[in-house]
N, C-alpha and C positions, 0 to 999 in steps of 0.2 A: 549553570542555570538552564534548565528547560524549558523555552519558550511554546506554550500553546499554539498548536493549530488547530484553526486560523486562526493569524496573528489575531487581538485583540486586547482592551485594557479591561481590569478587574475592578471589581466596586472603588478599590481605594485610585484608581485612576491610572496602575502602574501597568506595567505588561504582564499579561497573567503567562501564568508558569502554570508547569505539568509536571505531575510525578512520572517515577521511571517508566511506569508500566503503560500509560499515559502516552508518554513521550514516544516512546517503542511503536506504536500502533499509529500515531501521526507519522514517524518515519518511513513506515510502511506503504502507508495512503499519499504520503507525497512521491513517494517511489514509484507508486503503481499509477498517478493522475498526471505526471511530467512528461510532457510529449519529448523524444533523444531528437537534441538540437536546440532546446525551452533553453537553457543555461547555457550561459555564453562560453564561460571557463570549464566546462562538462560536457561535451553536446553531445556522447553518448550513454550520459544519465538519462533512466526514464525508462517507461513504457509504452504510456502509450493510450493507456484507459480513455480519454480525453475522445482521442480521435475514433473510436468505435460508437462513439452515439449514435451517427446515421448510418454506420455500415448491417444488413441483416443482421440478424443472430442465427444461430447454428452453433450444433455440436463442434462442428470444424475449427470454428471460429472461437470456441472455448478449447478445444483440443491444443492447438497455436499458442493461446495465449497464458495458459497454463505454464506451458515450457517456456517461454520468452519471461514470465515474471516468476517464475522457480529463479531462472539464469539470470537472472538482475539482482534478487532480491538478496543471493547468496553472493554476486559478487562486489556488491554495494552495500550490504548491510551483514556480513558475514563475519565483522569481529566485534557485532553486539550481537546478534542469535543466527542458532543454527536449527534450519529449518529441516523441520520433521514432513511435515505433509504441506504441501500446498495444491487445493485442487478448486478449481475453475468449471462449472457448470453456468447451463445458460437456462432459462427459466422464463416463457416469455418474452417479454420484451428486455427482461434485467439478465446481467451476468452477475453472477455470484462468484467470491473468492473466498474461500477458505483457509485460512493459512494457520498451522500448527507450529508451533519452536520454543525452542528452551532460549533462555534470557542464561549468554554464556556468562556475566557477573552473577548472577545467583543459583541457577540454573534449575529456575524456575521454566514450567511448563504452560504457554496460554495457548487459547486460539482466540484466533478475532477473525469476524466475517465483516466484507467492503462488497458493498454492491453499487454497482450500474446501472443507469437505466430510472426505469418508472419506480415508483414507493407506491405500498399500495396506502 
């Protein structure tokens, strides 16, 4: 069972669940929002997303953080998908993620973008 995130119950009052493709892109977004140290039995799960709210933005600072969640994402989520592209641009006040990968059970192709920051 796939539990939604964020947790949450569904009309009939039970815990809503998430399809595969679903489930894959909250694993990702909980990967990239978990400060390394957040999990008691893990503490260096995580990246870090969290903690960049008040630090400037800058290319630099997308250049960093690109590589820090490539290397997470592949060694924490590397035997549900292998990651094709992942790139990190900064935009304003938002960072953007872009991250490309085949889904190794079917190997299926998506991308999903996670951004940071302000919404317009």
């Amino acid at each position: 069972m796939n539990v939604d995130h964020p947790f949450h119950f569904d009309g009939h009052g039970c815990t809503a669940r998430a399809g595969d493709p679903d489930h894959l892109r909250d694993l990702i977004e909980q990967l990239l929002l978990t400060s390394p140290g957040e999990r008691v039995n893990r503490p260096d799960f995580g990246v870090g997303l969290m903690q960049l709210v008040f630090t400037p933005n800058s290319p630099e600072l997308a250049a960093a953080l690109q590589f820090t969640a490539k290397a997470a994402v592949e060694r924490w989520l590397g035997d549900l998908i292998e990651v094709r592209a992942l790139e990190v641009t900064s935009e304003d006040s938002s960072l953007l993620i872009e991250i490309t990968y085949a889904v190794r059970a079917t190997g299926a192709v998506r991308t999903d973008t996670i951004s940071s920051g302000a919404q317009p």
